[in-house]
Every structure is written in structure tokens, then in C-alpha cells.
C-alpha positions as CSV (number, residue, x, y, z in Angstrom):
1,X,13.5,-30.4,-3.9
2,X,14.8,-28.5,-6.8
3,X,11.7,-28.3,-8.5
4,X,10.2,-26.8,-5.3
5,X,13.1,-24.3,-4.3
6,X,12.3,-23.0,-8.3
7,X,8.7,-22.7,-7.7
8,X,8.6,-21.2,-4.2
9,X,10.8,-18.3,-6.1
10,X,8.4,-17.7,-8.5
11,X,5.7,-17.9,-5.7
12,X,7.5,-14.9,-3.7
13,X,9.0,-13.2,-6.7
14,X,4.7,-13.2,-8.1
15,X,4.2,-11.5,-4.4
16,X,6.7,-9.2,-4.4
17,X,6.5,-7.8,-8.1
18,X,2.8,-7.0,-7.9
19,X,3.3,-4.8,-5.3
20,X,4.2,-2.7,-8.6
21,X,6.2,0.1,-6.6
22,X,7.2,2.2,-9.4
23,X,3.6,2.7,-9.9
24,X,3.3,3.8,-6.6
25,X,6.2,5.8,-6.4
26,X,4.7,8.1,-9.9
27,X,1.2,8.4,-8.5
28,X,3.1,9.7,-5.1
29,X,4.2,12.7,-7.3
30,X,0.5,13.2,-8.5
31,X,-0.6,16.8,-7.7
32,X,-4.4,17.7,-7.8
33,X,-7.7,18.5,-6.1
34,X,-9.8,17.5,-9.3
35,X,-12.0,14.6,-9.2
36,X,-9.9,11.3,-10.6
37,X,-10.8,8.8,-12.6
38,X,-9.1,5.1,-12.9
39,X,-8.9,3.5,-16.0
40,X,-7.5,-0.2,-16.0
41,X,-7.4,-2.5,-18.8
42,X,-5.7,-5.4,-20.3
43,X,-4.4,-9.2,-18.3
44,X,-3.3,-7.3,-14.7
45,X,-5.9,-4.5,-14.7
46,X,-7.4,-5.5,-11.4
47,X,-4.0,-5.8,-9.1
48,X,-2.6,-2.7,-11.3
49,X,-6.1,-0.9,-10.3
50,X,-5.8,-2.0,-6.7
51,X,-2.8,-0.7,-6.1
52,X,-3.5,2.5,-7.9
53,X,-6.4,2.9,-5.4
54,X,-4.4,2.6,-2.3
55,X,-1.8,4.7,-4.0
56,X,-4.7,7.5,-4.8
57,X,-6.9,7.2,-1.5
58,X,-5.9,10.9,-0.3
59,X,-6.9,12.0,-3.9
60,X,-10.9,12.7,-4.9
61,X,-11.3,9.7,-6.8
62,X,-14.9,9.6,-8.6
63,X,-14.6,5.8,-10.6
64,X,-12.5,3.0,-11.1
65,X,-13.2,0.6,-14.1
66,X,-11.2,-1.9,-14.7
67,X,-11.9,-4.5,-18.4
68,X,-10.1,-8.2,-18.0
69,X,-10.3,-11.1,-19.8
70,X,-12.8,-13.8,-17.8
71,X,-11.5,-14.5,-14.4
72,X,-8.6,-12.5,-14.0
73,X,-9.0,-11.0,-10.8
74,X,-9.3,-12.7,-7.2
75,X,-12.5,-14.3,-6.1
76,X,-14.4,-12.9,-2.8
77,X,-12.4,-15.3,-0.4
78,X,-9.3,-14.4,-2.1
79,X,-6.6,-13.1,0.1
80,X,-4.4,-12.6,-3.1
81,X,-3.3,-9.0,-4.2
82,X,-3.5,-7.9,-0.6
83,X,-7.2,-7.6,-1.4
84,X,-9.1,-5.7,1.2
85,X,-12.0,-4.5,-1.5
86,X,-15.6,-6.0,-0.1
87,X,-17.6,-7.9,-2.8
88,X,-21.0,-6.6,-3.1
89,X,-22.4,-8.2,-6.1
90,X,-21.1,-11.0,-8.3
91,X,-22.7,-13.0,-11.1
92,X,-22.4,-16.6,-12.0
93,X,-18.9,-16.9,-10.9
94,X,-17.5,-20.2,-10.6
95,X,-14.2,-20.8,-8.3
96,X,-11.8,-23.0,-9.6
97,X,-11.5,-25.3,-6.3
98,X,-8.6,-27.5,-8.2
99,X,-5.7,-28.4,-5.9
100,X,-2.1,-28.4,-7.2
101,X,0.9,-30.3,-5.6
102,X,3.2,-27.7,-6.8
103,X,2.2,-25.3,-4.2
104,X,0.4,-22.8,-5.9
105,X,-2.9,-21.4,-4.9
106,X,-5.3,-22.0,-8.1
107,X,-8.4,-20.8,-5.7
108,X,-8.1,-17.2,-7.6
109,X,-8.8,-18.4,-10.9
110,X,-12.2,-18.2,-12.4
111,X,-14.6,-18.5,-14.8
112,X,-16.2,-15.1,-16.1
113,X,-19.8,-14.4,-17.3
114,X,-21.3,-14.1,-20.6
115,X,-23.1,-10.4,-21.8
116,X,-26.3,-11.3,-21.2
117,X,-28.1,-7.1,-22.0
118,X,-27.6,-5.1,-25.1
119,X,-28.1,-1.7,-23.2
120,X,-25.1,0.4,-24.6
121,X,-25.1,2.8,-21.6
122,X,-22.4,2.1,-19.1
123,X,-24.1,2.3,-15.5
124,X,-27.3,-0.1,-16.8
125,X,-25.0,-3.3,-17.7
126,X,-22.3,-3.0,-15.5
127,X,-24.2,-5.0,-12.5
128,X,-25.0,-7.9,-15.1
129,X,-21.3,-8.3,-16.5
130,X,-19.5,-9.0,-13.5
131,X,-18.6,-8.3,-10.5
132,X,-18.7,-4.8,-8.4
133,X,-16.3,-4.0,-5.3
134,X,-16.9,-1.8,-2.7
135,X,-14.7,0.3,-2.3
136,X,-12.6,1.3,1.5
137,X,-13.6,4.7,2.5
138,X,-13.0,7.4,1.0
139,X,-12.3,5.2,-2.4
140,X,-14.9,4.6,-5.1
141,X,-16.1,1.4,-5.8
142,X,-14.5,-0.9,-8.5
143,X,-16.7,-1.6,-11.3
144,X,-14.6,-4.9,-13.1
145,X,-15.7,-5.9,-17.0
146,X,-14.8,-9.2,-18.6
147,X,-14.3,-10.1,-21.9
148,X,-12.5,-12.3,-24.6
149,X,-8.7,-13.3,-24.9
150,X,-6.5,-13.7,-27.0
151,X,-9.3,-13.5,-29.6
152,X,-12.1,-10.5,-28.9
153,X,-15.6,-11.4,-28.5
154,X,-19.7,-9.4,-28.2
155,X,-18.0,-8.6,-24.5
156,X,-15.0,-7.1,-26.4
157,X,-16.7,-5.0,-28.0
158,X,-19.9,-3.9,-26.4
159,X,-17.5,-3.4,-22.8
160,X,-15.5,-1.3,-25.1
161,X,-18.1,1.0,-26.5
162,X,-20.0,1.4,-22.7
163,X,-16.9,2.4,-21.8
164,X,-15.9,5.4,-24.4
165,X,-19.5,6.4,-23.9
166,X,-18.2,6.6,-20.1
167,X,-15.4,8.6,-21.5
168,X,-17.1,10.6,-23.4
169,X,-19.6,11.8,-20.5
170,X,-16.3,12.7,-17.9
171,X,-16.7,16.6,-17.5
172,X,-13.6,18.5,-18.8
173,X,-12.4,19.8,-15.7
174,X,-12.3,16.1,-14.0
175,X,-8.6,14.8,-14.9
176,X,-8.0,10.4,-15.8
177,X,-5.3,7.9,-15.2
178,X,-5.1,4.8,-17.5
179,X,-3.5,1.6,-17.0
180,X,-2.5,-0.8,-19.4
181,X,-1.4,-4.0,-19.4
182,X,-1.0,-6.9,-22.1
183,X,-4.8,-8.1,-23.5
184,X,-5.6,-4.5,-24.1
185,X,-5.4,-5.3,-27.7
186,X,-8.2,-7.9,-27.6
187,X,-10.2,-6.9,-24.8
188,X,-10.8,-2.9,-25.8
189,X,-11.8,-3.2,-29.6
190,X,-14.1,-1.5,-31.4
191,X,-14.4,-2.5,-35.7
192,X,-13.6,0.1,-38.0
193,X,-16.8,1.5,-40.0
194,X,-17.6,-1.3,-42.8
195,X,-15.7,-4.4,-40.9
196,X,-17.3,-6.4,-38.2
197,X,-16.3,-8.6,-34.9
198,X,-16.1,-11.9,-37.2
199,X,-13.4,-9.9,-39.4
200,X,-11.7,-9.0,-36.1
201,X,-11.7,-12.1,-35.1
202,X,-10.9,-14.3,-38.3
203,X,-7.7,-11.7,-38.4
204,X,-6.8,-12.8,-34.6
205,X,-7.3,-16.7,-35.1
206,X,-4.6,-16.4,-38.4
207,X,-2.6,-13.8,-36.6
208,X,-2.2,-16.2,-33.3
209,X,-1.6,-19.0,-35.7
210,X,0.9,-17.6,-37.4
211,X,4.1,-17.7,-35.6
212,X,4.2,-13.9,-35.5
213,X,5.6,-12.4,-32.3
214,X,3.3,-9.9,-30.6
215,X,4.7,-6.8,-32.3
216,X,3.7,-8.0,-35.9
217,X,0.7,-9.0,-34.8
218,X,-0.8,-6.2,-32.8
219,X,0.5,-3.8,-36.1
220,X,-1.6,-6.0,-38.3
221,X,-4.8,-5.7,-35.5
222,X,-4.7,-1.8,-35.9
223,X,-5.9,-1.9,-39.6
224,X,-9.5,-2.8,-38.4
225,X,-10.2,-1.3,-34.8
226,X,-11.5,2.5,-33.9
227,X,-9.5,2.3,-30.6
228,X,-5.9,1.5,-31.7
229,X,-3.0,3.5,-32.5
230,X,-4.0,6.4,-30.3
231,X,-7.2,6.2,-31.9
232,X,-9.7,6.2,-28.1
233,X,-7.9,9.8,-26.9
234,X,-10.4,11.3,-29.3
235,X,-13.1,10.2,-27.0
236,X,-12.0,11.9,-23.8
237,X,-12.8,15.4,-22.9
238,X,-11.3,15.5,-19.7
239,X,-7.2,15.7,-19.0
240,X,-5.2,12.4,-19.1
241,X,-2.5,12.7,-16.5
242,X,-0.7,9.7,-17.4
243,X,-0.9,5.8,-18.8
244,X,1.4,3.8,-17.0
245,X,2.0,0.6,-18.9
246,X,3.1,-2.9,-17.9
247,X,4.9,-4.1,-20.6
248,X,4.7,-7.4,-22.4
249,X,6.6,-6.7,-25.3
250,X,10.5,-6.3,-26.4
251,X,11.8,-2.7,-26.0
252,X,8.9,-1.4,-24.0
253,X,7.6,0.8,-26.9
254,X,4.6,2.7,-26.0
255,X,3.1,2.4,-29.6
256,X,3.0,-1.6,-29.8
257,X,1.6,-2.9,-26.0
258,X,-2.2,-3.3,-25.9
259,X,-1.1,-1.9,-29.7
260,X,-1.0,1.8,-28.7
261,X,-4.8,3.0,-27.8
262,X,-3.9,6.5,-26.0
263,X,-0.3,6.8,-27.9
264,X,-0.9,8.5,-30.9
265,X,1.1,10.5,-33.8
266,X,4.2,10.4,-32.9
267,X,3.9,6.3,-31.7
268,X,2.3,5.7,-35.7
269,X,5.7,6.9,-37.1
270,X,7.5,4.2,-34.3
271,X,5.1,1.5,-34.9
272,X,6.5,2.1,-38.7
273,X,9.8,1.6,-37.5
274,X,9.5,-1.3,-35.2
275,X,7.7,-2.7,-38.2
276,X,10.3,-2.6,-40.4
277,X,13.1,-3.8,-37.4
278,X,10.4,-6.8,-37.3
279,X,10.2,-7.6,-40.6
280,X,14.1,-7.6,-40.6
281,X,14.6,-9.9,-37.9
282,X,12.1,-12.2,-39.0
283,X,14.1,-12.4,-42.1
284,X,17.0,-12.9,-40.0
285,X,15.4,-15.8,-38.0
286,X,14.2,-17.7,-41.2
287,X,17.5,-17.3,-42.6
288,X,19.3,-18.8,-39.6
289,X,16.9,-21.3,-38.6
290,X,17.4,-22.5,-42.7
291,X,21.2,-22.9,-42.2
292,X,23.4,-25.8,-41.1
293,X,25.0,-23.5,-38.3
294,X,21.3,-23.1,-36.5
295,X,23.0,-25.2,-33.4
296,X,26.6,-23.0,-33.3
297,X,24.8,-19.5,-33.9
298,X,22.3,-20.5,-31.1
299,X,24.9,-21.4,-28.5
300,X,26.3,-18.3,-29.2
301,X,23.4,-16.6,-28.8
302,X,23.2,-18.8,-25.3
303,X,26.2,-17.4,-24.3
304,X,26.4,-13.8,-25.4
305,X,23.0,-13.5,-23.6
306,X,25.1,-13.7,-19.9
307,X,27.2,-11.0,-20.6
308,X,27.5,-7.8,-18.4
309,X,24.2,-6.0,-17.3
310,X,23.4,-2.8,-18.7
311,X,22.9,-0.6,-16.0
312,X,18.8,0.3,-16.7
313,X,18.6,3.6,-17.4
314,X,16.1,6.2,-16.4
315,X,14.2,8.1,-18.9
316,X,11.7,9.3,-17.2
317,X,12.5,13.2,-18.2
318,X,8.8,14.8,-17.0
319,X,8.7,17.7,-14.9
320,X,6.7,16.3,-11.9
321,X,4.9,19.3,-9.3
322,X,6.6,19.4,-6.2
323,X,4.5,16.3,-3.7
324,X,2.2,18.2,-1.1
325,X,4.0,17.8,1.9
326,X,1.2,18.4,3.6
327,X,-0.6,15.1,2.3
328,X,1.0,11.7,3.6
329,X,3.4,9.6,1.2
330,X,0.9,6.7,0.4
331,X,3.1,3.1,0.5
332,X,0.6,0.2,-0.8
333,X,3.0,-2.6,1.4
334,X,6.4,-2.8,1.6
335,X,8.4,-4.0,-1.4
336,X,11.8,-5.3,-2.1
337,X,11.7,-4.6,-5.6
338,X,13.6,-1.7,-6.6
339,X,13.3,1.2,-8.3
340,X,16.6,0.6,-10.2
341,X,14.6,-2.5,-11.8
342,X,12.4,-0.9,-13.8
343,X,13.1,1.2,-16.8
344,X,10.8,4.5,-16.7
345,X,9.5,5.6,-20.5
346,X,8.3,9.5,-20.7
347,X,7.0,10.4,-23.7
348,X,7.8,13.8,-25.0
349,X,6.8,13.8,-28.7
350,X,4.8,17.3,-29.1
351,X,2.4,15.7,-30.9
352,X,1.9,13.2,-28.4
353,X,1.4,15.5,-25.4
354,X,0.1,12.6,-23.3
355,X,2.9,10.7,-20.7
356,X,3.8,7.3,-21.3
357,X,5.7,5.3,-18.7
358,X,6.6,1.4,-17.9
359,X,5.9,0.3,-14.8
360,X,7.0,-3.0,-15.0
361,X,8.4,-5.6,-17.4
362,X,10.1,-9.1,-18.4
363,X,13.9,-8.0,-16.6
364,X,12.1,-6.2,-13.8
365,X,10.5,-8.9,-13.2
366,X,13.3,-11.6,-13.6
367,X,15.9,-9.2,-11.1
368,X,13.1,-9.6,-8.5
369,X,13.3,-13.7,-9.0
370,X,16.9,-13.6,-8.6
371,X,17.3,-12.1,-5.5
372,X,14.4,-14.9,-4.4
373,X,16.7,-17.6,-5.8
374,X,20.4,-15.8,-4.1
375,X,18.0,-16.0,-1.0
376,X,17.4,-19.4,-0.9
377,X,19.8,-21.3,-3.1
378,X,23.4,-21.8,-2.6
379,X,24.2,-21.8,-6.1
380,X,25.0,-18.6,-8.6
381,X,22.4,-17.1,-10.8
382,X,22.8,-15.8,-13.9
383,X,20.9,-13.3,-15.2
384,X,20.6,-13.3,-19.4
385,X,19.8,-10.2,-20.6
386,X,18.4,-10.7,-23.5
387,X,14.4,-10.7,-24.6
388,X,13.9,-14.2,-26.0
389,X,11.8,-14.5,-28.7
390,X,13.3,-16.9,-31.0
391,X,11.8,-20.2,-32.3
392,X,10.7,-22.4,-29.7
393,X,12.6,-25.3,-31.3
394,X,15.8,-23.4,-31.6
395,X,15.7,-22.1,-28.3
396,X,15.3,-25.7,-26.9
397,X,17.6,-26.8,-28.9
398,X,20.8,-24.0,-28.4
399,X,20.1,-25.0,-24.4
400,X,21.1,-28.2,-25.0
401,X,24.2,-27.2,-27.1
402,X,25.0,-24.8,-23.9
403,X,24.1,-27.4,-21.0
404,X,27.4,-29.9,-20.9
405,X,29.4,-27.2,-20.3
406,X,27.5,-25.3,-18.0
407,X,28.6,-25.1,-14.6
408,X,26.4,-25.5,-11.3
409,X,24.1,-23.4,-11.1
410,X,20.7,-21.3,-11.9
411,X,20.2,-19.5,-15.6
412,X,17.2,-17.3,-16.1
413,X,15.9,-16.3,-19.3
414,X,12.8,-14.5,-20.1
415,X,10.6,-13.4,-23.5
416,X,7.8,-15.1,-25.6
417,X,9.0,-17.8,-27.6
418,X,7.5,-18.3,-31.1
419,X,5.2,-21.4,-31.4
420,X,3.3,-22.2,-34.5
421,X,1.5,-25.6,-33.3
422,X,1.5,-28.7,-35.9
423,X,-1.5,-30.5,-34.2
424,X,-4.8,-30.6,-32.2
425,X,-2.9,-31.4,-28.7
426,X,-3.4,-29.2,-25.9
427,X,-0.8,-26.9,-24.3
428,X,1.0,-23.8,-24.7
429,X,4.4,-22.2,-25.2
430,X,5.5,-23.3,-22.1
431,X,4.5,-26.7,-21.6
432,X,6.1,-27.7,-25.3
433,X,9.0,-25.8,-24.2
434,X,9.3,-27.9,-21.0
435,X,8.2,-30.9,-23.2
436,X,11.2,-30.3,-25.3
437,X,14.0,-30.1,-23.1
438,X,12.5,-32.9,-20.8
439,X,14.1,-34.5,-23.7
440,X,17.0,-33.0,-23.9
441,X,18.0,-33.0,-20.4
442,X,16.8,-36.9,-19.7
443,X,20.6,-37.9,-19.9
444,X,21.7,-35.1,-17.1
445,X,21.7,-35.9,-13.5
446,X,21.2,-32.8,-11.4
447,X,19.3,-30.7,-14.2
448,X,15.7,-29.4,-13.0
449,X,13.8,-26.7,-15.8
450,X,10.7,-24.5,-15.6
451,X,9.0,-22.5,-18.1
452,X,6.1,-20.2,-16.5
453,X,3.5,-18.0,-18.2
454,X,3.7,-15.2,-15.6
455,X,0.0,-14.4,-16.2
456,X,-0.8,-17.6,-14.6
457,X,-2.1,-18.8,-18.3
458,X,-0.2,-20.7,-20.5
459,X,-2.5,-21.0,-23.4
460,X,-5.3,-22.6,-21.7
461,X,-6.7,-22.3,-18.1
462,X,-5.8,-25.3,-16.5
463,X,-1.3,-24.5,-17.0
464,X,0.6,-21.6,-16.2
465,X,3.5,-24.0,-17.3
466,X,5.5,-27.0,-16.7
467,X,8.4,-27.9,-14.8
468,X,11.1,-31.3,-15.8
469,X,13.6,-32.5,-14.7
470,X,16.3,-35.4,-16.0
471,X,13.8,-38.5,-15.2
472,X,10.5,-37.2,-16.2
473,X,11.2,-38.3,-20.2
474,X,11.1,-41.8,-18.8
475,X,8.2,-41.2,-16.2
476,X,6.2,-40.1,-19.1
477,X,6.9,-43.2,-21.3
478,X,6.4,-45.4,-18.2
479,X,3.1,-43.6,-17.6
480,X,2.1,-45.0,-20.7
481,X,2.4,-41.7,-23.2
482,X,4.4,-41.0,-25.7
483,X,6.0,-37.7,-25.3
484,X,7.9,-38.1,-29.1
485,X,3.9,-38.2,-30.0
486,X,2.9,-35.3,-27.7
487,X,5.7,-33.1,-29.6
488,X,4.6,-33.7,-33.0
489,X,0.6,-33.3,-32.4
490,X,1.2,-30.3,-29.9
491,X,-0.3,-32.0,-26.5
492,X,2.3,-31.1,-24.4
493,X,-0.6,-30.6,-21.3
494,X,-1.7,-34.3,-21.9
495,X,1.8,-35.8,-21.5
496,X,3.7,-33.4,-18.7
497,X,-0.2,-33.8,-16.5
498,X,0.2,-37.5,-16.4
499,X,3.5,-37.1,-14.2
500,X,2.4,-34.6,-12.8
501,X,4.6,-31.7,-14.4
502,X,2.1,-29.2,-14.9
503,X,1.9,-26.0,-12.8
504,X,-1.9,-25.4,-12.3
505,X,-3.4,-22.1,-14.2
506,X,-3.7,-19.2,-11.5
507,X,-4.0,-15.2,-11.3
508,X,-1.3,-13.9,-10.3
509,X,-1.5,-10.0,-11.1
510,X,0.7,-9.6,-13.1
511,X,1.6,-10.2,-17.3
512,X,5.4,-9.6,-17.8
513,X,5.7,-12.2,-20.8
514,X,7.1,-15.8,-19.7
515,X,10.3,-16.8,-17.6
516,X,12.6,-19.8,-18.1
517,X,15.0,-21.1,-15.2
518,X,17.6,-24.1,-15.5
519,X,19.0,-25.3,-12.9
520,X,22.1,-27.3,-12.9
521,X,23.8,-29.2,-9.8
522,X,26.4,-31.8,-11.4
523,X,26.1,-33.4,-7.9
524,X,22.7,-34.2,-9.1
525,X,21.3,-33.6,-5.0
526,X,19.6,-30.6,-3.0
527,X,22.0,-28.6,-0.5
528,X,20.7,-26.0,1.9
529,X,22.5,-23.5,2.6
């Protein structure tokens, strides 16, 4: 019953988030009679896309493209997102018809297309790719590209040149929004002049093997691509009225998620500076994880993190036109997230003229979640503050440390751990995590943990993560694995899928980084409330 109360959270807290209503809430403000264009890319394109459309329907809008990695968007008979698009076309598209126990709805999930036309020009390859939606009327139709992730592929790149020939083609008096969302850095590549997609991707397969958090490794990325570091404004003629992000990385900077395509001067000198802040703390973290005291400066670390919220301040310092009050207030569905969740970023760097803001990220997403669990639960939840993106061993391990004198209750965490695999297994960050600490919890009654990739892929297609509690160690030996194997060799899937542990890979919309819950009830039973 725990497991389930955790998971039903996530389910809602999935619903509620993607509703993304500070999106909403910015393209309200949106004053103009030009013709619009919608530009979505990167893990949640499509829902970020489909709300944008709703949000924009009173507005002329003249396209919608939206570039995904493979099967990241709902399937025809999907009633996910609130989808009420009509599929017109769709090209060997397979539906992931697996069933979980856990209560999720996989049925979104599927597998994309391959390139199958070397035509560079945008409107003669876009029928072959994917998939086209009709729009509702009065709203274009939704034109949705799939490509390679986490590593870039010929879809990568060949997507990502149709589309800045697109860009380049706008007229100048038509005006653009852009959405971005994590993936952007592998799906919209182009190679730099004398460097190729094998160097691109030879880069990506030692960067994502390297331990590196996401910072580091999207600075490293920039050295090769054409699009990066602000580099694709040059190929837009008409007027970019905003790029609202969803954030997948610490701090929300502008200049490091999907590595900064439409953020340019002023973001180079930040990326120099969160470079250096990186190479400091990964000096730090070696330094730390080298000492004896690794186990007391984690459970420190455990417990400093559920000190008192920061009340999340606004930055959001443009000077918005007064709304049309002659033109309705456009509401996509009603929301319980709320506005004081989300942490607004406005660029005003003169030589960066263009307006960043976040949309959405890792604590947004985790204050929505606890108001599910205070909903439903009759225990306290704590909140920790902090963006996790320590070792994945340390982590597991400074939980421990914390958990005997933890009291009852429900403690959320949420980041991107670091993970450098040391075998062939299969799995991802959250499975091992969950793998871990089905170890270290296998001696405490009453203690349920879940670690979910909130983009519905944890590594591989077939997990979105894993949930434990204190009996599945032994349910795993009895089931004839050896979970002390699965750790060392990296096959955390293999081990937590024989009991059953695994939550099934799904889309969900969204890509806010990962969550962590631990629940503890000493009483070791379920009580309603």
C-alpha cells in the first residue's frame, strides 16, 4: 500500500505539473496581430507545444514544429496531455501495448521512425519522419520530428538543418516563440565546419560515460556544433518573442539547458562561470568522496538539505504590454500548481536582447508532489531543498546514515545523481539507486523508497524507475538473483524486474530531472487518514 500511495502521487503530480501554467500565464500577456510561429524542442516539446497552442488559439498562428527524441509524444488513442489534436498521418509507429502493475499507463510510449529521404527542404520530409496533427480550428497543424537521445543521430542532424532552413525562410515581419526543454542538446545539432556526426557522437558516448553532470557535459558539446551557445539566432530573420525553458539543470541558467541555442553573448561569459563553479565542485566531490569522513559530511548534507524554504523569488523583470481586454484570458485546464512554484528567469543582458524564462523545474515540480502526498497521506513531508547531484553511491549511502533516526514520515529529494556504470548490466540512475538502498533499508520495517526519471525514461525504454521496500533484498535473492552481482555489473533492471520493482517506461510530458521519496512508518503498516 505504501508503494502505491507513492506512485498514485507521482501519477497526479505528472497530471497536474504538465498543465505547465506559468507557461500559460506568460503567453496570456502576449500582445500581437502578426502571424506566430511555435518552435518546440527537446524531451517535453509535444505537451509544452500543446499547451502553447491552446494558450495561443486567439493568436494568428501560421506553424507549429515540434523535434523529440523517438516516441516522446502520445500515440493516436492516447488520452494523455489532454490531447484533443486529430492524427492525420503516422508512419511505422509501434505502441508499446506493455501492462504495468504499478498503475501506470505505458500505452503512450512508442517507438519512432528512421529518416528514410535525404531531401533537405523542410515541407518535402516532414510527412516521412513522423507523424502530423491536425490541428483544432483556428490552430495550425503540428508537424512532430524525431530524432536521437542522449547521443545525436542522421535524424539529429538532418531534422536540425530542415528546420533552420524553415527559419531561415520565416518573413521578417512574422514574430516566433521557442520552447525548450532537456534533449535539445542532442536532438538540434548541427557539426561545426571540418567535424562530423561520428565526432559528435564519439564526444557524447565518452561524455555520458564519464560521470560528468549535465553542465560539464553540455559545455564540452558546444566545441563542435553550429547551433549551440546562441549560435541558431543567426538563422532567424523574423522577431523572437520569447524561449521559455523547462529546466533540467541546477540553477536554471539559460546558457547550459539544451546548452544555450538562442542564448548568446552574454550566456558565453555565464557558461565560463558555471564552468569554473563546476570544475570547483567536482574537485570538492573527489576530495570528499576520497576522505574517511565521506559517511558524517553526507549526513550532514542529509540534514542541512531540510532546512527552511527559500521563499522562490520572482525575476521575471520584463515589461509585458498591457493583455487585450478585449480578447478572452485563454486557461489550457485548471491547475493546482501555483504560480509561487516556479521561479521566472528574464534575461536582460543588452547583448542578449532575446527573453529567457523557466517555466518549470526539479522544486516546482517536487512542491506539486507534496501537496499530492499532504493529500493523501497522514504522515509529514519534508521538502529538501537542495539539487542533488552527488555520487550515486554517496547519496545511497548518507540515506542510510540519516534513516535510524528519521522520524515517520515522507522525505523528498530531487536532482540527477552521478553514475559512471562498472559493467554491461542494464538499468539507469534510478533503478541502481533503488538497487542500492533496497540494501540498505532490508533491515527496516515500515521503509518503502522510489526513485523516478520524471521523463518516463530511466536510461532505457522499458523503466522510468524502481521502487523498494524493506523485503525486496530478500525477494530478489529468493527469486534466484543476486542483487550484490546486479550492483557491481550495473543490471539493476534485471534484478528489481524479477520482483517486480520496476516502474514501466512511459511519456509523461514533462523532463524536470529525477525525484527521490522515502517513506518511513516505524509502525511498519498503511493508515488512511
Amino acid at each position: 500500500m505504501q508503494a502505491q500511495l507513492l506512485l498514485q502521487a507521482i501519477k497526479n503530480s505528472l497530471q497536474q505539473f504538465t498543465l505547465y501554467p506559468a507557461l500559460v500565464k506568460r503567453l496570456n500577456l502576449l500582445d500581437t496581430a502578426k502571424p506566430l510561429h511555435i518552435l518546440a524542442i527537446g524531451k517535453a516539446a509535444w505537451q509544452m507545444a500543446y499547451v502553447a497552442n491552446q494558450a495561443l488559439r486567439h493568436h494568428q498562428l501560421a506553424s507549429c514544429t515540434v523535434l523529440t527524441k523517438y516516441g516522446f509524444y502520445p500515440g493516436p488513442s492516447s488520452k494523455a496531455a489532454g490531447c484533443r489534436f486529430h492524427w492525420i498521418r503516422q508512419v511505422s509507429c509501434q505502441e508499446d501495448q506493455s501492462e504495468s502493475s504499478l498503475g501506470f499507463d505505458t500505452s503512450p510510449c512508442r517507438n519512432g521512425t528512421k529518416f528514410r529521404q535525404k531531401e533537405s527542404s523542410y515541407a518535402a520530409y516532414a510527412d516521412e519522419t513522423s507523424a502530423i496533427l491536425l490541428g483544432e480550428a483556428g490552430n495550425p497543424d503540428i508537424r512532430i520530428l524525431e530524432a536521437g537521445h542522449p547521443a545525436p543521430d542522421e535524424n539529429s542532424i538532418r531534422h536540425t538543418q530542415a528546420i533552420l532552413d524553415y527559419l531561415q525562410k520565416l518573413p521578417a515581419d512574422h514574430e516566433i516563440i521557442i520552447l525548450l526543454s532537456g534533449g535539445s542538446s542532442a536532438l538540434f545539432e548541427l557539426p561545426e565546419d571540418g567535424h562530423t556526426l561520428e565526432d559528435i557522437i564519439s564526444l557524447n558516448r565518452l561524455l555520458l560515460g564519464s560521470g560528468l553532470d549535465i553542465r560539464q557535459i553540455n559545455l564540452k558539446r558546444r566545441e563542435l556544433s553550429q547551433v549551440k551557445s546562441g549560435k541558431a539566432i543567426s538563422y532567424i530573420n523574423c522577431r523572437i518573442r520569447g524561449v521559455y525553458l523547462l529546466s533540467d539543470v541546477e540553477g536554471n541558467d539559460p546558457a547550459i539547458i539544451g546548452s544555450g541555442p538562442f542564448y548568446s553573448t552574454g550566456a558565453r561569459r555565464s557558461a565560463e562561470s558555471v564552468k569554473r563553479q563546476s570544475e570547483n565542485t567536482s574537485s570538492v566531490e573527489m576530495s570528499m568522496v576520497e576522505t574517511s569522513s565521506v559517511e558524517t559530511s553526507s549526513r550532514r548534507l542529509i540534514i542541512n538539505s531540510f532546512g527552511k524554504m527559500p521563499n522562490p523569488q520572482s525575476c521575471d523583470r520584463m515589461s509585458h504590454p498591457q493583455q487585450d481586454s478585449t480578447r478572452p484570458r485563454v486557461e489550457t485546464e485548471r491547475s493546482s500548481v501555483k504560480e509561487s512554484d516556479l521561479v521566472a528567469y528574464a534575461d536582460e543582458d543588452v547583448c542578449n536582447p532575446i527573453p529567457h524564462q523557466i517555466i518549470g523545474d526539479n522544486q516546482a515540480f517536487l512542491k506539486v508532489l507534496r501537496r499530492s502526498l499532504q493529500q493523501s497521506c497522514p504522515w509529514p513531508v519534508h521538502l529538501s531543498s537542495r539539487f542533488i547531484n552527488q555520487d550515486i553511491g554517496v547519496f545511497a549511502k548518507a540515506l542510510s546514515n540519516y534513516l535510524p533516526k528519521a522520524k515517520p514520515g515522507i522525505y523528498l529529494f530531487g536532482g540527477e545523481l552521478t553514475f559512471k556504470p562498472s559493467g554491461n548490466g542494464k538499468g539507469g540512475r534510478c533503478s541502481h539507486l533503488a538497487l542500492l538502498m533496497a540494501k540498505e533499508i532490508s533491515a527496516m520495517p515500515g521503509t518503502t523508497f522510489v526513485a523516478y526519471a520524471t521523463d518516463g525514461n530511466d536510461n532505457i525504454r522499458e523503466s522510468a524507475g524502481a521502487i523498494v521496500d524493506e523485503h525486496s533484498w530478500q525477494q530478489m535473492i529468493t527469486a534466484g538473483c543476486d542483487p550484490e552481482q546486479a550492483i557491481r555489473t550495473s543490471d539493476s533492471y534485471s534484478a528489481l524486474k524479477a520482483i517486480d520493482a520496476i516502474i514501466p517506461g512511459c511519456y509523461t510530458g514533462t523532463n524536470v530531472n529525477e525525484v527521490y521519496g522515502l517513506l518511513r512508518n516505524e509502525m511498519g503498516h498503511y493508515v488512511t487518514k
